[in-house]
C-alpha positions as CSV (number, residue, x, y, z in Angstrom):
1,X,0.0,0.0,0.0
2,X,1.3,3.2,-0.6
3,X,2.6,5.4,1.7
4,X,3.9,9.0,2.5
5,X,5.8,9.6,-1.1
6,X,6.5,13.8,-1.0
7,X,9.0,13.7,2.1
8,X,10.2,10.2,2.0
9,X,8.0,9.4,4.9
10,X,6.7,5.9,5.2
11,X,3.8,4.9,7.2
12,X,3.9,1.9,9.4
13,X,0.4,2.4,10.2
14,X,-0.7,1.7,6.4
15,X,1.9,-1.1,6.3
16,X,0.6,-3.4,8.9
17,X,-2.7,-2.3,8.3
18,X,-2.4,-4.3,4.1
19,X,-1.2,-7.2,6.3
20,X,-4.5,-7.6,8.4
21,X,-6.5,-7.0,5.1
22,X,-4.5,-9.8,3.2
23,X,-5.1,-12.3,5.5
24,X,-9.0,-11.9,5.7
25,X,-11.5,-13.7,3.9
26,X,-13.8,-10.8,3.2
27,X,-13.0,-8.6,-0.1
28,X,-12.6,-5.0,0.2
29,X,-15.4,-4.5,-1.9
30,X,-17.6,-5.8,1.7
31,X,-19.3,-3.4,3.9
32,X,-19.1,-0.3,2.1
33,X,-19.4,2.1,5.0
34,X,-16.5,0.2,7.1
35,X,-14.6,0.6,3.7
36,X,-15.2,4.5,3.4
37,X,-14.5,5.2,6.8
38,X,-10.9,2.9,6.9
39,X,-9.9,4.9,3.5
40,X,-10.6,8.7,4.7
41,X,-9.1,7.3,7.7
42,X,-5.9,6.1,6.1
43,X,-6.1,9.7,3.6
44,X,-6.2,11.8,7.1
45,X,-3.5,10.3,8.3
46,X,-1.6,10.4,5.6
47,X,-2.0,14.4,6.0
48,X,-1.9,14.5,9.4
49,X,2.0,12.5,9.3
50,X,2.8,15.3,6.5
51,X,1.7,17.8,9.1
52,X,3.6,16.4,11.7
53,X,7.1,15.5,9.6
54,X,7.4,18.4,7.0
55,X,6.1,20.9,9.1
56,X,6.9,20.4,12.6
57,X,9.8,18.6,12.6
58,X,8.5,15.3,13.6
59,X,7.7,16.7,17.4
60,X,4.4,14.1,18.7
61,X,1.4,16.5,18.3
62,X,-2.5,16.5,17.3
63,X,-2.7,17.4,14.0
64,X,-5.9,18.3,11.7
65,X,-4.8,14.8,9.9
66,X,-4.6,13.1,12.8
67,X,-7.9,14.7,14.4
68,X,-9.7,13.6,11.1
69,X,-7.9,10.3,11.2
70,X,-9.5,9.5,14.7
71,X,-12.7,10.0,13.8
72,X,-12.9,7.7,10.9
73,X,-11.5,5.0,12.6
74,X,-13.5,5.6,15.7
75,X,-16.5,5.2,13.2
76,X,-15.0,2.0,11.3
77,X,-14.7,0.7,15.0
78,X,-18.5,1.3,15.6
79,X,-19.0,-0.3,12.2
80,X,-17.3,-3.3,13.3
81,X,-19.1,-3.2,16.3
82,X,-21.9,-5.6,14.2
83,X,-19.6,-7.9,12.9
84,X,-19.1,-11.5,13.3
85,X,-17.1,-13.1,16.2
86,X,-13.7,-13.6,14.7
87,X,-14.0,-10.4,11.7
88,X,-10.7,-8.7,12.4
89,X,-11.9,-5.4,10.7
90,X,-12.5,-4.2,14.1
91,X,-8.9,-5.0,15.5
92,X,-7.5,-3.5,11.8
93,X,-9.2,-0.3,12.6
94,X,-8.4,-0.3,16.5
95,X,-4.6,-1.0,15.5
96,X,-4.8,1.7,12.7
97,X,-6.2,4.4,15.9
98,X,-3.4,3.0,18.1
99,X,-1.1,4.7,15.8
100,X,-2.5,7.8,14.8
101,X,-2.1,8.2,19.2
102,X,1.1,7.3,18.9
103,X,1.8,9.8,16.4
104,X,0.3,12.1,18.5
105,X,1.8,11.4,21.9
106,X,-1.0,10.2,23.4
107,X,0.6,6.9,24.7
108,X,-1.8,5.8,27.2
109,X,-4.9,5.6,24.5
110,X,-2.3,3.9,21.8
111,X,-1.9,1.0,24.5
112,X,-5.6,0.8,25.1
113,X,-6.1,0.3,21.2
114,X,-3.4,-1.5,20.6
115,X,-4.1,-4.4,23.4
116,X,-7.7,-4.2,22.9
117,X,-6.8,-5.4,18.9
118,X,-4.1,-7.9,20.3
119,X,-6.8,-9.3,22.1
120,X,-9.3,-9.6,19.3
121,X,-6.6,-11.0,17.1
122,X,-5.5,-13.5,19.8
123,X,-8.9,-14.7,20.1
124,X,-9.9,-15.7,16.2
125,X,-6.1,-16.6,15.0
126,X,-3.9,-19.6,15.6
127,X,-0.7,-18.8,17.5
128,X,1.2,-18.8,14.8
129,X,-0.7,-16.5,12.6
130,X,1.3,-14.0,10.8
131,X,-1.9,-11.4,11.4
132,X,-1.1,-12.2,15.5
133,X,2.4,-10.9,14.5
134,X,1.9,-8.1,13.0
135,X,-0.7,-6.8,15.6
136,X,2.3,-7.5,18.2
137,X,4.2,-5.3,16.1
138,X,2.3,-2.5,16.4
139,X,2.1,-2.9,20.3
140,X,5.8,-3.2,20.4
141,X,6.4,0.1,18.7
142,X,3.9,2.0,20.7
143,X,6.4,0.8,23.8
144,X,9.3,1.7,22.6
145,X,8.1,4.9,21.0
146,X,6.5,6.0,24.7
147,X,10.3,5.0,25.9
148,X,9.1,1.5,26.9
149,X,11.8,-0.9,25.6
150,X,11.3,-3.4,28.4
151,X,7.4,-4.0,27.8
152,X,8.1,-4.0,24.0
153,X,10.8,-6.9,24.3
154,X,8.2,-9.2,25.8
155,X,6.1,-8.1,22.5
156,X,9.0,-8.9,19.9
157,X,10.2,-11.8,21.6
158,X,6.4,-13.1,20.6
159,X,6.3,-11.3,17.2
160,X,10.0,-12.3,15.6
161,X,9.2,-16.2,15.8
162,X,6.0,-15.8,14.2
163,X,6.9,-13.5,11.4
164,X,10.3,-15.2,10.6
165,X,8.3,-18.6,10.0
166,X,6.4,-17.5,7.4
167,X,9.9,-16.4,5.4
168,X,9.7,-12.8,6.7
169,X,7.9,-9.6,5.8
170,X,7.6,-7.6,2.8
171,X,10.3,-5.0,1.8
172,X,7.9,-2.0,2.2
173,X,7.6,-3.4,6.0
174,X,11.1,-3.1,6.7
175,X,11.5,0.0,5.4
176,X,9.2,1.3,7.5
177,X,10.0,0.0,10.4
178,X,13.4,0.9,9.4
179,X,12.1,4.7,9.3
180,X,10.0,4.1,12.9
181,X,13.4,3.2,14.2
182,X,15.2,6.4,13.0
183,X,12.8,8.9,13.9
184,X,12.9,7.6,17.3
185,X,16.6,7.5,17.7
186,X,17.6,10.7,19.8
187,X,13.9,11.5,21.0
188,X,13.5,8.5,23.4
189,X,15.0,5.9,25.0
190,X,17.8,4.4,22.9
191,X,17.0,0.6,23.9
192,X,14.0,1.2,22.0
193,X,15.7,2.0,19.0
194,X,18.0,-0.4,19.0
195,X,15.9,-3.4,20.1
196,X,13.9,-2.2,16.7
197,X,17.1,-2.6,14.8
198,X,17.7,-5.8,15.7
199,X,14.3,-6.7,15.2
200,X,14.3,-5.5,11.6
201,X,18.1,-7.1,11.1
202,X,16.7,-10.6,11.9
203,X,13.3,-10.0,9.7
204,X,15.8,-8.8,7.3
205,X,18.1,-11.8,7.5
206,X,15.2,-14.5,6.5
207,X,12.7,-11.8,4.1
208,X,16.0,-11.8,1.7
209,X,17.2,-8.6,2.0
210,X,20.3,-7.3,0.1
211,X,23.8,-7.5,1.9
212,X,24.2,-3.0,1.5
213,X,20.1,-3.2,3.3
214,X,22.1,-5.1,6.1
215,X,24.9,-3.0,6.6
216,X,23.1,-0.2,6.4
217,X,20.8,-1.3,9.2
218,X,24.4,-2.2,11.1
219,X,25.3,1.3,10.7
220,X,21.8,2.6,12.3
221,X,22.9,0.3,15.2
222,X,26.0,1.4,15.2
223,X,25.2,5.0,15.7
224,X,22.9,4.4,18.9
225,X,25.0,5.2,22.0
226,X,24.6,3.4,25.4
227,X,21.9,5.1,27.5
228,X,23.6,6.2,31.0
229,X,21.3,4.4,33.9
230,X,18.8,6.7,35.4
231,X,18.5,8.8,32.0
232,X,14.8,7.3,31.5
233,X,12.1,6.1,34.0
234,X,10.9,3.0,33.6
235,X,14.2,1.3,32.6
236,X,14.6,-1.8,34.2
237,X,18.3,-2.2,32.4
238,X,20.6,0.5,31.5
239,X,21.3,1.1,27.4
240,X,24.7,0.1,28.2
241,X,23.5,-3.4,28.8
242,X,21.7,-3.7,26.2
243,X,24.2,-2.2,23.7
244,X,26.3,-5.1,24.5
245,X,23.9,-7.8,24.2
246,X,23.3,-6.0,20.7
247,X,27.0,-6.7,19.5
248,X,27.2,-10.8,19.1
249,X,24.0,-10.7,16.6
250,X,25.5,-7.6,14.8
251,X,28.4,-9.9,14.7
252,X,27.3,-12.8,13.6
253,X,25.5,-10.5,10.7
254,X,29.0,-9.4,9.8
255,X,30.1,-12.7,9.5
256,X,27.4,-13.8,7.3
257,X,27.7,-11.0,4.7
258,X,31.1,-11.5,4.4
259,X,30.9,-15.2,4.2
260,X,28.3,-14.6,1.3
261,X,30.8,-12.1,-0.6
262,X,33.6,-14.6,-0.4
263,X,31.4,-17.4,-1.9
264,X,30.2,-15.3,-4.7
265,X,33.9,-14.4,-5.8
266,X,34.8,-17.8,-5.3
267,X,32.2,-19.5,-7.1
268,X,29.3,-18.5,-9.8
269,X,26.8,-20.1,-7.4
270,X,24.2,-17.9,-6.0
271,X,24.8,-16.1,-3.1
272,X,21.3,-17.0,-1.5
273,X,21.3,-20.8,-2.4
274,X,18.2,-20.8,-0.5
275,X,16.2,-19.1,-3.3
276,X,16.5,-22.1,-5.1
277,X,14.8,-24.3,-2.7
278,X,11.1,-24.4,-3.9
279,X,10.1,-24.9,-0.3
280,X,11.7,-21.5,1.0
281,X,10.5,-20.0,-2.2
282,X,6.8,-21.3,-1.5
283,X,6.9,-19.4,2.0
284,X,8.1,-16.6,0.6
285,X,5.8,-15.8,-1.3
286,X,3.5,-16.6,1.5
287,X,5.2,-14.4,3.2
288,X,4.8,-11.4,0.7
289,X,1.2,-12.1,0.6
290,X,0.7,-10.5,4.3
């Protein structure tokens, strides 16, 4: 789905929102008035994070986008009301408001939406759905966002597993992720940040990303600085703990890209042998499906 294209924005909202709506049974073309209210939903906020990232420097804020945004997905959320036990159109628009708070600041109501849709999704999807994981996802970056890393790591602990066993997640997911990540470096607690990165380096790793789209995540890590303890509230570990639990997965990264460029000079094989394996290939494209 597209996203913010003027200022190279991307919208993680939007993102995981197409993955909800590509696991579901019923067509877009269902329910008109749930459909109009999720698309001038997704069009407001599409304004509102244009507002908020060309105009005021990124700083958390109501915007008219945003303010428009909530209302249409408070009224798909009413809409859903009437649905059938197990429709996840109510949890797609309750995870789409839980980031148009965030966006705006306004943490507490971004965790009421977003555990109110983990809930819903919990309760209509196996375990192992990939719709479960990406609802986890957007509860993990709430946390982290509102400076949070501990109860987010609970969150990506659940969500990595689950994602990473379907073959990944689309490109367009990483990258915005990849953006979430960056625009929170320097504004909040850095163990949110970099739990992100690694989150997005081991989605990376399996969804077949290029070896530059790895390093270049290594360099975002690279860049974070240890967090001195007592900087935040609500730390249970300090960033310097973290940081160094970070450094034998960047590692092993390292070790892997160059391993790859040493079998490519050395041989015309491909350097992702696992392309060729129809199986991997089949959850792939699974995988690009959500």
């Amino acid at each position: 789905m597209a996203t913010i294209e003027s200022g190279g924005r991307f919208s993680l909202v939007l993102a995981l929102v197409a993955v909800f709506l590509a696991g579901s049974s019923v067509s877009w073309s269902a329910d008109d008035l749930w459909n109009q209210h999720m698309h001038a939903g997704e069009m407001a906020y599409r304004s509102g994070l244009e507002q908020k990232y060309q105009v005021g420097w990124g700083r958390a804020r109501p915007t008219l986008g945003f303010t428009e945004a909530e209302e249409q997905f408070l009224d798909a959320i009413a809409v859903a009301q009437g649905l059938p036990d197990g429709d996840l159109r109510k949890a797609e628009a309750m995870s789409a408001l839980a980031g148009t708070y965030t966006e705006e600041g306004r943490f507490s109501d971004a965790e009421n939406s977003g555990n109110q849709a983990v809930a819903i999704v919990e309760a209509s999807v196996p375990s192992d759905d990939p719709r479960l994981g990406a609802a986890l996802v957007y509860l993990a970056v709430i946390y982290d966002a509102e400076s949070r890393p501990e109860r987010a790591a609970a969150l990506w602990d659940r969500a990595l597993p689950i994602l990473k066993k379907v073959g990944g997640v689309d490109h367009e997911v990483l990258q915005q992720l990849t953006f979430t990540a960056s625009n929170l470096a320097g504004r909040v607690n850095p163990d949110g940040p970099a739990q992100m990165f690694r989150a997005i380096l081991e989605l990376s790793e399996v969804s077949g990303a290029s070896d530059n789209d790895l390093r270049i995540l290594l360099q975002h890590l690279a860049a974070l600085r240890p967090c001195p303890p007592g900087a935040f509230h609500n730390q249970q570990r300090s960033g310097l703990q973290f940081h160094a639990e970070l450094i034998p997965a960047s590692e092993m990264i390292v070790r892997a890209v160059a391993s790859r460029e040493k079998d490519a000079c050395s041989s015309k094989l491909v350097v992702h042998p696992c392309k060729c394996n129809s199986k991997t290939m089949s959850k792939r494209s699974q995988a690009r499906k959500i």
